[in-house]
TILO-823911 format. One record per residue: residue number from 1; x, z, y of N, C-alpha, C in turn. Coordinates in pm, 1 decimal. Layout:
BEGIN
 num     n.px     n.pz     n.py    ca.px    ca.pz    ca.py     c.px     c.pz     c.py
 NUM        X        Z        Y        X        Z        Y        X        Z        Y
...
***
This chain:
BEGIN
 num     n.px     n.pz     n.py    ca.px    ca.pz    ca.py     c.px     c.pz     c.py
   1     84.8      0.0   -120.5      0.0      0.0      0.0     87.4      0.0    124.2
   2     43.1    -95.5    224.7    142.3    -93.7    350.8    108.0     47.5    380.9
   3    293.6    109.2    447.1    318.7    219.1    499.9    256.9    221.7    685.3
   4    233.8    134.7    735.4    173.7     78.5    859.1     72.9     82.3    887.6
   5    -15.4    183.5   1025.2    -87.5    156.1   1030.1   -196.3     43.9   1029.7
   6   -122.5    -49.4   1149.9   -173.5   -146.0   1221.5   -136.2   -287.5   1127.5
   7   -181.4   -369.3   1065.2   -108.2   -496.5   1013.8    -52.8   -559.0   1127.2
   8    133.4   -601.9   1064.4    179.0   -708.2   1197.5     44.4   -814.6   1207.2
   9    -11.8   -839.9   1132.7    -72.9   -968.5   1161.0   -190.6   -925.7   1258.2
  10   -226.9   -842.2   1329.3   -293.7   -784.7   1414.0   -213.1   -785.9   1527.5
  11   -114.2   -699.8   1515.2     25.5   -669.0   1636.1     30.3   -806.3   1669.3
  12     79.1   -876.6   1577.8    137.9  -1054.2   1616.3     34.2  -1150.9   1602.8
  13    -26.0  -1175.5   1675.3   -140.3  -1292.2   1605.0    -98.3  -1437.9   1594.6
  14   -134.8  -1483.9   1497.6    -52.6  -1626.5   1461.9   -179.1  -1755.4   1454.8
  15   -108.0  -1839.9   1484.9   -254.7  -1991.2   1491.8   -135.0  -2051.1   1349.6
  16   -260.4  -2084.4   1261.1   -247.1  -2167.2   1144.4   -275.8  -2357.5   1145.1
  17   -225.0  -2423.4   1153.4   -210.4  -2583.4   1141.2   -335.1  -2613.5   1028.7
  18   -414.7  -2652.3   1081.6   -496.9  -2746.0    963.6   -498.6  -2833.6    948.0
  19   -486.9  -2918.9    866.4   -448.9  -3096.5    849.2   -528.5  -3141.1    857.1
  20   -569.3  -3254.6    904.0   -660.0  -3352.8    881.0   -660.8  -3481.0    715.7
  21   -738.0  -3450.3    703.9   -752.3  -3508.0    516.8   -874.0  -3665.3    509.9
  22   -821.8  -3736.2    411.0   -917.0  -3870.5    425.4   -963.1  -3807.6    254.7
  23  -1115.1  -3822.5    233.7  -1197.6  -3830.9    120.7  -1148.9  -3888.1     13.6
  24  -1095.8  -3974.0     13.8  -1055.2  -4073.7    -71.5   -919.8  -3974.7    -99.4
  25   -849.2  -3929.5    -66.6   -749.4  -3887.7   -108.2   -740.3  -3777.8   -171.3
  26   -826.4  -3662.7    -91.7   -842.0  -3597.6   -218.0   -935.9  -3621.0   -330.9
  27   -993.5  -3710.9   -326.6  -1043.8  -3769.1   -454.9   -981.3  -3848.4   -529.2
  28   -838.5  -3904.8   -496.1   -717.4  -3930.8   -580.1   -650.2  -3864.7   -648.5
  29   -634.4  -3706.4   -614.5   -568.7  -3560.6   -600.7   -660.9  -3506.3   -707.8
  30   -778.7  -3506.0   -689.6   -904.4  -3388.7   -787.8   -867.2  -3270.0   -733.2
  31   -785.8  -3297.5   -583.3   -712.4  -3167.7   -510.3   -691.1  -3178.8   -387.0
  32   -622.1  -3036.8   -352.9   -562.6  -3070.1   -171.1   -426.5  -3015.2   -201.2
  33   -346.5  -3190.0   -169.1   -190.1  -3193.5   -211.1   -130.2  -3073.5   -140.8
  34    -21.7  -3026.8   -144.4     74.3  -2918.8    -88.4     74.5  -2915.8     20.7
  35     42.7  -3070.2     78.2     94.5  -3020.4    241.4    -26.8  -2944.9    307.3
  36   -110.9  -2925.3    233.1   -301.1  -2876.5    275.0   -246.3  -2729.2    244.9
  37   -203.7  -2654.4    189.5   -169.0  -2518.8    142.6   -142.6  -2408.3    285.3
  38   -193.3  -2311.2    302.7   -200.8  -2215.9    416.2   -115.5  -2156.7    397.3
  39     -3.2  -2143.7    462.4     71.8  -1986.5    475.5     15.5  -1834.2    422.3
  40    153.5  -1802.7    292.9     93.2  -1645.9    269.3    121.8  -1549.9    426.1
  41     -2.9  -1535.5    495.5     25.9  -1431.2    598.6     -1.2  -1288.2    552.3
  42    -22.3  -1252.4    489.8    -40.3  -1125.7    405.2     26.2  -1104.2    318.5
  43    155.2  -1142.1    316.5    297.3  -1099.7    280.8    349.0   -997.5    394.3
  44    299.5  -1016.1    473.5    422.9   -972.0    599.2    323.3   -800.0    609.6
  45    180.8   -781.6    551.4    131.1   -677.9    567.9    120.6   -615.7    389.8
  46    214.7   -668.2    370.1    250.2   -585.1    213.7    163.6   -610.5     91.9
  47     90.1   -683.3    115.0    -45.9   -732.6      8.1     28.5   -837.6    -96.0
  48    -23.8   -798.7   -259.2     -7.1   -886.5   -332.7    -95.4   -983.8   -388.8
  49    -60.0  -1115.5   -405.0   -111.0  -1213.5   -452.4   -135.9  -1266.9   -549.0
  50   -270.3  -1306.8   -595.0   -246.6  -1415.8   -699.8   -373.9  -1566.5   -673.9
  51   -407.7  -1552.3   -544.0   -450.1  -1663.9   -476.4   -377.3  -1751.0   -415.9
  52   -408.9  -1867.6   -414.8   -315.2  -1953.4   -327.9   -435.3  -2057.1   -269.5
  53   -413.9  -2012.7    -92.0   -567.4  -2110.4    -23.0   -522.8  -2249.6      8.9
  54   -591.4  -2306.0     37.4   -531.1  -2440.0    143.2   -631.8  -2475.9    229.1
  55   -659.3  -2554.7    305.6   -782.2  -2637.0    396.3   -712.6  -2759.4    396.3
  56   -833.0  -2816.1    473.9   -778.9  -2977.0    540.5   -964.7  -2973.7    597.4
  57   -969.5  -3067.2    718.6  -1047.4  -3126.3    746.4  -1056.5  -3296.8    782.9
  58  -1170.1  -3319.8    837.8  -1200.3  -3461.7    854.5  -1328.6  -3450.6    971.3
  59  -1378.3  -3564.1   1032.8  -1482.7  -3566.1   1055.6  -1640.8  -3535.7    979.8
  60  -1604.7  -3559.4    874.2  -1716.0  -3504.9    782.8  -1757.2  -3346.0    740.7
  61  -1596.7  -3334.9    785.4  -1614.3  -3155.6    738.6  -1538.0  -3095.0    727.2
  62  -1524.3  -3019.6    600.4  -1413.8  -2889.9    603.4  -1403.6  -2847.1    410.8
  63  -1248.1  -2891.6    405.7  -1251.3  -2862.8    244.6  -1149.7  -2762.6    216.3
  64  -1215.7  -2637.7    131.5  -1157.4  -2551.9    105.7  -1098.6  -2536.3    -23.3
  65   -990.6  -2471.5    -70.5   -965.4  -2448.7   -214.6   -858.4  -2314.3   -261.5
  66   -902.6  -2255.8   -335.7   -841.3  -2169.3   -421.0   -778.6  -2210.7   -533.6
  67   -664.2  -2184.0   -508.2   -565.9  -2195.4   -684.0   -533.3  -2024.5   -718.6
  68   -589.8  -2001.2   -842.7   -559.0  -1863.0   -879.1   -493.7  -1893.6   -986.9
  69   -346.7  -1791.0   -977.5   -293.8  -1773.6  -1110.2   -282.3  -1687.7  -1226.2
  70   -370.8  -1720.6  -1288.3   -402.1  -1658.8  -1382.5   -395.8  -1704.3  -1560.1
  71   -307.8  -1712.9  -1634.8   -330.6  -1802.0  -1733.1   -411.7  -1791.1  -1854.3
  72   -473.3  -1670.7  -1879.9   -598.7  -1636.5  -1984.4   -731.0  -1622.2  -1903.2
  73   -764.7  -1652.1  -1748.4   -891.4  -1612.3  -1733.4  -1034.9  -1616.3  -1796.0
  74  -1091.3  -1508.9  -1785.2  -1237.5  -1476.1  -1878.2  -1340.6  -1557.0  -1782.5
  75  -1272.0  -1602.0  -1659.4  -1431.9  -1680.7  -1599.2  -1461.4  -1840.7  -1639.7
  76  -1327.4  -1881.4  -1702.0  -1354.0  -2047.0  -1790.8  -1377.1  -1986.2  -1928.9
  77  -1418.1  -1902.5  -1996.3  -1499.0  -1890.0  -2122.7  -1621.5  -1814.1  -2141.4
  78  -1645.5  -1867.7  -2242.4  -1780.8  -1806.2  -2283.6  -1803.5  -1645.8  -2288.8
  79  -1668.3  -1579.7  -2213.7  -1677.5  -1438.4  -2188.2  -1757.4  -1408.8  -2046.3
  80  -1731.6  -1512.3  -1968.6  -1800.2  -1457.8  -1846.5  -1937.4  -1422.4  -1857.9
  81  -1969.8  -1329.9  -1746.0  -2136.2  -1277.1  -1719.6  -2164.4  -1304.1  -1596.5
  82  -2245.6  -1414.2  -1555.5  -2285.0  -1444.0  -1406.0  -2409.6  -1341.5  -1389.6
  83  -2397.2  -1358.5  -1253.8  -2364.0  -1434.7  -1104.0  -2223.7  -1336.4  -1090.5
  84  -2133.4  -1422.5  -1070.3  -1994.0  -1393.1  -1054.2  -1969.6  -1442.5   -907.9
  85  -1895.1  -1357.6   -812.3  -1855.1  -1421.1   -713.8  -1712.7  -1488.6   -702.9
  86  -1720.9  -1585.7   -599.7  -1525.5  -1626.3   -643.1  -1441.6  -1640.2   -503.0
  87  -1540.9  -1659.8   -387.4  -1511.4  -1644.4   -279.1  -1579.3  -1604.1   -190.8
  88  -1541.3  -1549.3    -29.7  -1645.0  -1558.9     76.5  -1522.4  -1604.7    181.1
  89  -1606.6  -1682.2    246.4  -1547.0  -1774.2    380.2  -1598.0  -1756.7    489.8
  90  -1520.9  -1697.4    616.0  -1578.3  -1655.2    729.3  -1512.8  -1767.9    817.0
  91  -1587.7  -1816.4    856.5  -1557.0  -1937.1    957.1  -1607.0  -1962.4   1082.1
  92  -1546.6  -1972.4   1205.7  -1538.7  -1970.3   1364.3  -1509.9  -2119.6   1379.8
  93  -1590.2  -2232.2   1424.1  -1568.8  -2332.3   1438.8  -1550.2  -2382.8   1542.8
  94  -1556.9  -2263.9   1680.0  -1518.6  -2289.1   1807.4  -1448.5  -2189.9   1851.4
  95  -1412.0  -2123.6   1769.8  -1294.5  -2009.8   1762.3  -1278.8  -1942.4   1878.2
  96  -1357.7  -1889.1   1948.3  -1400.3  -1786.8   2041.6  -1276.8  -1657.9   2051.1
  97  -1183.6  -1673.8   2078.2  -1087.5  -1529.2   2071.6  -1144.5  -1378.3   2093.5
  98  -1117.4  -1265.6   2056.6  -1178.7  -1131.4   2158.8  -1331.0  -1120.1   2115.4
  99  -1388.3  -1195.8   2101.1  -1558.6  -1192.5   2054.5  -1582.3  -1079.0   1937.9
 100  -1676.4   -969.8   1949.7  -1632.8   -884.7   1854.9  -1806.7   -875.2   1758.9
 101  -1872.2   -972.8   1821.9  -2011.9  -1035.0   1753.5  -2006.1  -1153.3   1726.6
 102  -2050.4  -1212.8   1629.3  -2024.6  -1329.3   1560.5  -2166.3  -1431.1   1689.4
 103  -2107.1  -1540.8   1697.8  -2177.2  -1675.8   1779.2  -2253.3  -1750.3   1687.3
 104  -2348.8  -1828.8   1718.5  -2420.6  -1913.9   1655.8  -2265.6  -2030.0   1565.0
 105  -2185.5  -2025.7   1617.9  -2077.8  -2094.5   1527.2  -1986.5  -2028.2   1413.3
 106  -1981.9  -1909.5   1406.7  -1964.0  -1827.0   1309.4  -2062.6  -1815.3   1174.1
 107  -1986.4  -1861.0   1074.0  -2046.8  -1849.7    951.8  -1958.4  -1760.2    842.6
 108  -2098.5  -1763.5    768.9  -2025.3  -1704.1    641.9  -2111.6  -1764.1    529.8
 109  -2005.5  -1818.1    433.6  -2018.9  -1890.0    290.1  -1956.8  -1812.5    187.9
 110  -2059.8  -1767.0     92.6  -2044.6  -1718.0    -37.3  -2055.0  -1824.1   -159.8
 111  -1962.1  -1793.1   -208.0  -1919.5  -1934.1   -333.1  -1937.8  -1813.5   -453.1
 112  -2011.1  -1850.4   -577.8  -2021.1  -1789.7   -712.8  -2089.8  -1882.9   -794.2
 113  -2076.0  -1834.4   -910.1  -2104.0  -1895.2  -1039.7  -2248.5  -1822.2  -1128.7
 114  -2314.6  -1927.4  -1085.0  -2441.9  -1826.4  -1079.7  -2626.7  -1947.4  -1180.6
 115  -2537.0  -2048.9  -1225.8  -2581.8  -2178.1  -1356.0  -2522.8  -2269.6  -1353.3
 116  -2578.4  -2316.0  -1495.6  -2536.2  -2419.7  -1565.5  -2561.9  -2557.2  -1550.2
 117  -2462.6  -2660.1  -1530.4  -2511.6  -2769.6  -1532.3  -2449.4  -2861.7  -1631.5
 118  -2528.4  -2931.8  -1753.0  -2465.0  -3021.6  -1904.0  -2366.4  -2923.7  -1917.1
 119  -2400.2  -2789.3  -1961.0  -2328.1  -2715.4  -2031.0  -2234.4  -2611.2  -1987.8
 120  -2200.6  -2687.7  -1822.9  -2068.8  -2621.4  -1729.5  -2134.9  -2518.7  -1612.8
 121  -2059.0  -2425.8  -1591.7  -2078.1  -2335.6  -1469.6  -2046.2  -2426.2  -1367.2
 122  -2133.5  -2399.5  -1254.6  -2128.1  -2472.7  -1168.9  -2146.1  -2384.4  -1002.8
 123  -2065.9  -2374.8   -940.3  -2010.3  -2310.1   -835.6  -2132.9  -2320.7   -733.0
 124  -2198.7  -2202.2   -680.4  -2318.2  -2242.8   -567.5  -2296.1  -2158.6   -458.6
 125  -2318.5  -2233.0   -342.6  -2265.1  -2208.1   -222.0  -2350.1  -2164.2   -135.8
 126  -2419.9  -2041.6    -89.1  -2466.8  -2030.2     13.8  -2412.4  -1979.4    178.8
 127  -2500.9  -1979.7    262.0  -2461.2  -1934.8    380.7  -2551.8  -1775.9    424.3
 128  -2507.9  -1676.8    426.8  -2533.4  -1547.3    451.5  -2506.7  -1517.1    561.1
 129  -2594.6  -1442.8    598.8  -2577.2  -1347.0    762.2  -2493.6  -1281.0    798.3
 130  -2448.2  -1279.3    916.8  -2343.3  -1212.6    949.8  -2429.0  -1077.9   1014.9
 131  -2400.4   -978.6    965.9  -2468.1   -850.1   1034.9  -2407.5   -824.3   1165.7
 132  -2491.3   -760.4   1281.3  -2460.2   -743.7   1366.9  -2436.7   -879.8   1479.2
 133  -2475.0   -973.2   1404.8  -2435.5  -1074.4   1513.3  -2535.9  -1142.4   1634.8
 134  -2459.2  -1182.0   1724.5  -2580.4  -1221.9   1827.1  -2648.9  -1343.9   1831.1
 135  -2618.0  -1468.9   1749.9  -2666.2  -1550.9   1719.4  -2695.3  -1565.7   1540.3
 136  -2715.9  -1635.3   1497.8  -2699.3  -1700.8   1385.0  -2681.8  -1855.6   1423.6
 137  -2603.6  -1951.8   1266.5  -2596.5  -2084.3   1272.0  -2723.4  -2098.5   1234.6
 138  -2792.6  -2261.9   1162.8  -2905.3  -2293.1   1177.0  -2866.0  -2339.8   1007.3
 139  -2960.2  -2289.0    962.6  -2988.8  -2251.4    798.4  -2964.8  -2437.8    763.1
 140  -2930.1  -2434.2    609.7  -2828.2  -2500.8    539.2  -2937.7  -2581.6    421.6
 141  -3046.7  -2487.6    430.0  -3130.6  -2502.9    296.9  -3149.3  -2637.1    205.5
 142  -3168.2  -2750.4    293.3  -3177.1  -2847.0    287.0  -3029.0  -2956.8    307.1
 143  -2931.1  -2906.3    299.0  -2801.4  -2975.0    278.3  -2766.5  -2911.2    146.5
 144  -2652.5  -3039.9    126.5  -2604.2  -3030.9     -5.0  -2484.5  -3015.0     -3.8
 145  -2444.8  -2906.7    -96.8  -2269.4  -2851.2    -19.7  -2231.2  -2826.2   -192.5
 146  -2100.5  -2943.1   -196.9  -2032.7  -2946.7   -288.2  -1885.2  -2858.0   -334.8
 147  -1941.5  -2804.4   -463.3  -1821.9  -2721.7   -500.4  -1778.7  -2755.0   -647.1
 148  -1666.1  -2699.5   -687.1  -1656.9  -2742.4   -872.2  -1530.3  -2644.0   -912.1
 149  -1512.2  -2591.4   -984.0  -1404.8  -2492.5  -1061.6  -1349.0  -2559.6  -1195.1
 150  -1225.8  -2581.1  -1207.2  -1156.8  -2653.6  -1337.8  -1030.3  -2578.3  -1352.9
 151   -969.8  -2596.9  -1456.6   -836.3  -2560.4  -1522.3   -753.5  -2605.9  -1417.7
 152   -636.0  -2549.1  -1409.2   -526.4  -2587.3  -1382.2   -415.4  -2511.7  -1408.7
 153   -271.5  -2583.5  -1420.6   -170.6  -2540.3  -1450.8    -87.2  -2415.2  -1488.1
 154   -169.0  -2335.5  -1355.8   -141.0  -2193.8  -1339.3   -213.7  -2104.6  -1376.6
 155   -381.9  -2167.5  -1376.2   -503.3  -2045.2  -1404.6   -613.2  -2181.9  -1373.3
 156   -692.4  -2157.3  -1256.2   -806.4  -2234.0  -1223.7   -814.5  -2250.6  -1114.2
 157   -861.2  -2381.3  -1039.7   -885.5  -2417.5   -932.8  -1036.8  -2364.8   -896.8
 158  -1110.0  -2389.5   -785.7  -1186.3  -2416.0   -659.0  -1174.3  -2480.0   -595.2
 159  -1253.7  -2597.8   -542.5  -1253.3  -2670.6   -438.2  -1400.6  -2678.1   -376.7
 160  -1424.1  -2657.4   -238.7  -1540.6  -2685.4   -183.9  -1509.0  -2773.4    -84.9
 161  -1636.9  -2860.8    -44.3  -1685.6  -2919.6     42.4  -1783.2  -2887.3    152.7
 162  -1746.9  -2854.8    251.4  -1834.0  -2811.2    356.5  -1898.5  -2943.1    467.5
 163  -1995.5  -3013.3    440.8  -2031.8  -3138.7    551.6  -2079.4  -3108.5    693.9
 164  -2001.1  -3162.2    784.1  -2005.8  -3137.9    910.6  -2220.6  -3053.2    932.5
 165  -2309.4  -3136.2    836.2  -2362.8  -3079.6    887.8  -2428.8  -2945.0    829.6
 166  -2326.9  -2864.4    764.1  -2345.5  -2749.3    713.3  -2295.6  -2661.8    870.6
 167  -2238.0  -2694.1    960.8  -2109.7  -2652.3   1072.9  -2168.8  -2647.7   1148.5
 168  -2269.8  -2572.7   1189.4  -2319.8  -2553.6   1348.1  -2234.1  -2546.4   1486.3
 169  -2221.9  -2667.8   1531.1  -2093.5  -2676.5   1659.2  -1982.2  -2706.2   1593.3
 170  -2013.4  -2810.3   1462.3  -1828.2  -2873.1   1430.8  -1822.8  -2955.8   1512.9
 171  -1722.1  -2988.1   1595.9  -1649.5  -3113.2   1648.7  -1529.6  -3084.3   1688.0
 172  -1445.8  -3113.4   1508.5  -1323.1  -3066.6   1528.3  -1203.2  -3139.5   1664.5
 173  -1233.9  -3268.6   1706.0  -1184.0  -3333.4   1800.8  -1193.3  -3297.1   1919.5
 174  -1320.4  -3253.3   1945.4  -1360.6  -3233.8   2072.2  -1254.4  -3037.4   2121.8
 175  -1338.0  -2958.7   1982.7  -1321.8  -2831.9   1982.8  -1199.8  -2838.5   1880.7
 176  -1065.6  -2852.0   1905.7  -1017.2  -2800.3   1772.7   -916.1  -2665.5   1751.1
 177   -959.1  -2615.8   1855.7   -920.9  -2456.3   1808.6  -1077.0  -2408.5   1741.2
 178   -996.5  -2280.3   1593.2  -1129.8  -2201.8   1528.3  -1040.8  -2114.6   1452.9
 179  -1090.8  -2062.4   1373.3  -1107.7  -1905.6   1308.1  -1169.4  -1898.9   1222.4
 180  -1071.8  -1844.2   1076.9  -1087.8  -1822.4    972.4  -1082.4  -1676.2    898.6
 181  -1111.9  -1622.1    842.8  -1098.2  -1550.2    736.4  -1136.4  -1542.4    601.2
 182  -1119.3  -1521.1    464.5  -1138.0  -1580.5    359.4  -1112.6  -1412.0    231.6
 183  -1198.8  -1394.3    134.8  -1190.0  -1288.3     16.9  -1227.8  -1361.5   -101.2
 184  -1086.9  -1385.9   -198.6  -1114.1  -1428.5   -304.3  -1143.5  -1339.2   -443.3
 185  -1246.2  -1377.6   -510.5  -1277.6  -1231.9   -624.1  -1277.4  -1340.8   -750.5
 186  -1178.6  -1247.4   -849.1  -1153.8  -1259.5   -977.8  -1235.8  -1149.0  -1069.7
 187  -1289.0  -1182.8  -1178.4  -1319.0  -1084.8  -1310.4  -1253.3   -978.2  -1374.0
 188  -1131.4  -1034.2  -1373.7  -1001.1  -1039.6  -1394.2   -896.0   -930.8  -1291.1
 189   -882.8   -991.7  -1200.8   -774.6   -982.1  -1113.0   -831.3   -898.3   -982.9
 190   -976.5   -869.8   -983.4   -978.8   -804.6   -838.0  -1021.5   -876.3   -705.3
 191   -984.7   -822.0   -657.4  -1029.2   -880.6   -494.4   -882.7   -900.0   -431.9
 192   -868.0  -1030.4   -361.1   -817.4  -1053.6   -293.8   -822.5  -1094.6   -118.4
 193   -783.9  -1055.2    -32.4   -824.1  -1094.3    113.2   -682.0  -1150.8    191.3
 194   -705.7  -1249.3    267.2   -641.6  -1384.7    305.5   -531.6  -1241.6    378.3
 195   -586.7  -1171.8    503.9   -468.3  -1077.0    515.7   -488.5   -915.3    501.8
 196   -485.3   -826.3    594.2   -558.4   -682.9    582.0   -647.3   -621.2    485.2
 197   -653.3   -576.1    448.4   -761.8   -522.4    358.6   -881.5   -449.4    420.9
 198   -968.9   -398.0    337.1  -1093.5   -376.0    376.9  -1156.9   -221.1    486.1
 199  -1003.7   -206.3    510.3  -1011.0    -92.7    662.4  -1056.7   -141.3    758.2
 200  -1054.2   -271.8    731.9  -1050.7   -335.4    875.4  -1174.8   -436.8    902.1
 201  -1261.8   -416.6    981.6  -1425.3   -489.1    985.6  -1447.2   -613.5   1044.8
 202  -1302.6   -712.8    964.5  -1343.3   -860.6    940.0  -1451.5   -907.7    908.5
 203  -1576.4   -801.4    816.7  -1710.8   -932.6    798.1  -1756.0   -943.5    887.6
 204  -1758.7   -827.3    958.6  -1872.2   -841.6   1082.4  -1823.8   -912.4   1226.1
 205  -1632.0   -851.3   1272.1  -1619.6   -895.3   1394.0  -1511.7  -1008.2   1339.1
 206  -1533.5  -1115.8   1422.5  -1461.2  -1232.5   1422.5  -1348.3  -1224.9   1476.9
 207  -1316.2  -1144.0   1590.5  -1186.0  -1081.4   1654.0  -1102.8  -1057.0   1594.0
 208  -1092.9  -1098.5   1445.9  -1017.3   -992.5   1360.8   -976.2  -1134.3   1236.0
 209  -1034.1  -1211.4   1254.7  -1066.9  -1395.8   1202.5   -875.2  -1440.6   1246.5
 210   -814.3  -1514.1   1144.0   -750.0  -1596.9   1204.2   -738.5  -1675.8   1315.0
 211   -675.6  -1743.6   1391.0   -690.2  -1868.6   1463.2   -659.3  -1969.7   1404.8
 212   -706.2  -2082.1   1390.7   -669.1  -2205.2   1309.3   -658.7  -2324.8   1404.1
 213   -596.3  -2436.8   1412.9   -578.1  -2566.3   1512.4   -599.3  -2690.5   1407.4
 214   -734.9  -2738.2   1412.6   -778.5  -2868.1   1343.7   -644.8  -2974.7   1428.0
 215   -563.0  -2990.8   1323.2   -447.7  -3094.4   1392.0   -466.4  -3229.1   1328.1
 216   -408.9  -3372.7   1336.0   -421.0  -3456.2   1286.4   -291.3  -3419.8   1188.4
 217   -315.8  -3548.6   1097.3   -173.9  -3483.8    996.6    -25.7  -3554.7   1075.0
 218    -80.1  -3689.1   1116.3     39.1  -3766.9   1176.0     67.8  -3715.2   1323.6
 219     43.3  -3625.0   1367.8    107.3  -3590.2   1474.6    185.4  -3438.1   1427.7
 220    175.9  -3391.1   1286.2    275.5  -3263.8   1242.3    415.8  -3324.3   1302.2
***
């Protein structure tokens, strides 16, 4: 457990690079190649890992993914017991600094495994309230927001698809500063959170959210 009160990553606040990604490519990938991969910033506040995040966006949206390493996990067999959760995604799409109530652009997406489709678990994505907040975004019900969980090398992937019009106030061009925070949950392995742990009242205040910069990739 960090000996520190305060996480540096509080003391120091850092803006994270998000790439810009073409569809087609990660649909060449069945992934988001390396250069999509986020900085462990929750190294520097003593936290251990066995998530590995990435992003990328586009005009269409916002694609997220978890690589967990794990190489026997119980959530690709017939051991699991749903509704299992596997992530939650707190997302600032106009990334408001200091705001300590979430904006009509502040969301939150819960990803779990919760039926079957031809046999396979199949990852379902909703959008949940942010308590305490002064707006809400504008409900999702009727969009279709793609997710899928498979093997990989190390343990198992995640990948979601978020479509611009799941994003109340995306326009990553126009707006491309925003704010992230992210808790990945294993069966297995526990809870994991992108930095600080749960002293600290990331669901509710966004102040406490990463900063992220929707960048193009060719101008890195």
């Amino acid at each position: 457990m960090p000996s520190h009160l305060v996480p540096p990553g509080l003391l120091f606040p850092t803006e994270v690079s998000v790439l810009s990604a073409r569809r087609r490519d990660i649909g060449e990938h069945g992934r988001l190649p390396n250069q999509f991969t986020l900085p462990k910033l929750g190294g520097i506040d003593g936290l251990s890992f066995w998530a590995e995040f990435a992003m990328a966006w586009s005009d269409d949206g916002i694609y997220f993914q978890v690589e967990v390493q794990h190489p026997h996990p119980t959530i690709l067999t017939e051991r699991v017991r749903p509704p299992i959760d596997l992530l939650r995604l707190w997302l600032d799409v106009r990334g408001s600094p200091n705001i300590h109530r979430a904006t009509r652009y502040c969301h939150c997406f819960r990803l779990r495994l919760a039926s079957k489709t031809a046999g396979q678990w199949v990852p379902q994505v909703e959008l949940e309230p942010i308590s305490r907040a002064r707006e809400f975004p504008k409900p999702i019900d009727d969009i279709k927001l793609s997710a899928r969980i498979e093997r990989s090398p190390a343990g198992y992937r995640v990948l979601v698809d978020f479509p611009s019009a799941a994003l109340t106030g995306y326009a990553p061009r126009e707006f491309p500063n925003a704010s992230f925070f992210v808790k990945a949950y294993d069966p297995d392995l526990g809870e994991q959170s992108w930095m600080y742990g749960n002293e600290f009242d990331y669901v509710h205040d966004p102040s406490l959210w990463t900063r992220i910069r929707f960048q193009p990739s060719d101008s890195k």
